[in-house]
C-alpha positions, 0 to 999 in steps of 0.5 A, spaced: 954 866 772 956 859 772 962 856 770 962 849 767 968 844 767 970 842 760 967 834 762 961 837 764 960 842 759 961 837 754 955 832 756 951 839 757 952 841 749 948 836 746 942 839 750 943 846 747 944 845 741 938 841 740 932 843 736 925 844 738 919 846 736 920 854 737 927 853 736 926 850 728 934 851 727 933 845 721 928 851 717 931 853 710 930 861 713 934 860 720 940 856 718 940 861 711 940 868 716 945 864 721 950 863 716 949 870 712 950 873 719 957 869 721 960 868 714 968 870 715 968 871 722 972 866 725 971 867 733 965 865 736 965 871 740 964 875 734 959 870 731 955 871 738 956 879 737 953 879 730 947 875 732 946 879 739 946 885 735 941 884 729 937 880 733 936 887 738 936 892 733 934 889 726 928 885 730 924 892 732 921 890 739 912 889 738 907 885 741 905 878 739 905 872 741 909 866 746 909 861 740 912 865 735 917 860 732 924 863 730 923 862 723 916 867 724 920 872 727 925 873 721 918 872 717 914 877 720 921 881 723 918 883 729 917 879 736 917 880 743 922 878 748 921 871 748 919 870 740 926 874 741 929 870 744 927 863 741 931 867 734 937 869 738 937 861 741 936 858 734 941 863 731 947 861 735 945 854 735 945 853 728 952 856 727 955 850 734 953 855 740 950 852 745 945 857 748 938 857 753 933 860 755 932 863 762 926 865 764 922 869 769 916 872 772 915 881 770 911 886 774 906 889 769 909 896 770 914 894 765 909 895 760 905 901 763 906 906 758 906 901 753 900 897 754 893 901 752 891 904 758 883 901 757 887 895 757 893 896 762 887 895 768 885 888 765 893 886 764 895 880 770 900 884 777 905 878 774 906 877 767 909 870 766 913 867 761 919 872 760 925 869 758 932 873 755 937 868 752 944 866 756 950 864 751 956 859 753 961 863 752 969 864 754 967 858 758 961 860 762 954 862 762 953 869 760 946 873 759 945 876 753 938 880 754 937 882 747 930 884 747 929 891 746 931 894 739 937 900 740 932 905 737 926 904 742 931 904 748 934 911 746 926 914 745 924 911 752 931 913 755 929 920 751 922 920 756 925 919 762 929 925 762 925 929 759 920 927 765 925 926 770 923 919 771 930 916 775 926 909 774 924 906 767 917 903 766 917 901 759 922 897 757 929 900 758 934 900 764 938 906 767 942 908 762 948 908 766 947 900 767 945 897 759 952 896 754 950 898 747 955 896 745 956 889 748 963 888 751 962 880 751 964 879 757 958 881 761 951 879 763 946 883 759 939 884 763 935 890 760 929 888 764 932 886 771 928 891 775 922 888 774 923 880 774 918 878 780 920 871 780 926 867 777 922 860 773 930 858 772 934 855 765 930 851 760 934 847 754 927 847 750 922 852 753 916 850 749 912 847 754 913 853 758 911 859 754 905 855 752 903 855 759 905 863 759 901 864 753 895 860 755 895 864 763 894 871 757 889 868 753 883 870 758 885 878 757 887 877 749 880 874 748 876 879 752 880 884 748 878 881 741 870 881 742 870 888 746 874 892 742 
């Protein structure tokens, strides 16, 4: 990843550690969780650790929506990978880490197995709108893809050997490439295999995932009157 200047660092911080209207860092739940998951921890390494893993695995991974506000997710505890990613980015903006989104296109083979199979066929090649969280830390950018909870990831890699699949189609990496336990040093990208298209860094990704929900809607619209 990029490494930053201190000068340069020091204008950029200011955009990433702003508010929006999906990273909600002024809601009474957010700054009451962030500061909950951070009290006596002094280095901000261990502070982005202890975000990085409660949003993982104490967030279980289900499929809702592009527009969930971080607030919603630690209301509803559950999101998908971009409404997880809008609460990892609040969290660690709210306790002074400057953190952003970064932002692709996936094939919907991701989804294969978990996707129903009436709907699958009806799902877009190229599903926009996938985002994964990038901290400022150790004085560069690193990715920190905190998508799938520890729980899922274990019973997709179960599967996969139990049917001698060497790639996942689901949600999960091989097993050999994905940390469990985050060394906080490298990048983390659970679902590298199946970017199709890199959309590139956002400060504030409200404007893009309301585009990516607005591209899904026709398929969610035809699920609501047919089902």
């Amino acid at each position: 990843m990029y490494i930053q200047n201190r000068g340069e660092s020091s204008q950029i911080f200011k955009e990433y550690l702003k508010a929006t209207g999906l990273v909600d860092i002024n809601s009474p739940i957010v700054r009451q969780k962030a500061i909950e998951l951070t009290q006596n921890i002094i280095t901000d390494l261990e502070k982005v650790k202890r975000i990085y893993h409660f949003v993982r695995d104490e967030i279980p991974y289900t499929f809702t929506h592009n527009l969930q506000r971080a607030s919603d997710v630690l209301k509803e505890k559950a999101g998908q990978c971009n409404s997880k990613t809008t609460l990892t980015v609040a969290l660690l903006r709210v306790v002074g880490i400057p953190a952003r989104y970064h932002c692709g296109s996936v094939s919907k083979t991701l989804f294969k197995n978990t996707i129903p199979k009436w709907v699958y066929p009806l799902t877009p090649d190229r599903i926009p709108g996938h985002c994964w969280t990038e901290v400022f830390i150790n004085s560069k950018w690193t990715a920190i893809e905190n998508v799938v909870d520890l729980r899922l990831y274990d019973g997709i890699q179960c599967k996969m050997k139990q049917d001698g699949v060497e790639e996942s189609i689901g949600c999960g990496l091989s097993e050999d490439s994905f940390q469990k336990e985050w060394d906080g040093k490298s990048d983390i990208l659970m679902q590298e295999g199946a970017l199709l298209e890199d959309m590139g860094i956002f400060s504030n990704a409200d404007e893009y995932l309301t585009k990516a929900e607005s591209f899904l809607n026709p398929v969610k619209n035809w699920i609501k009157i047919y089902l």
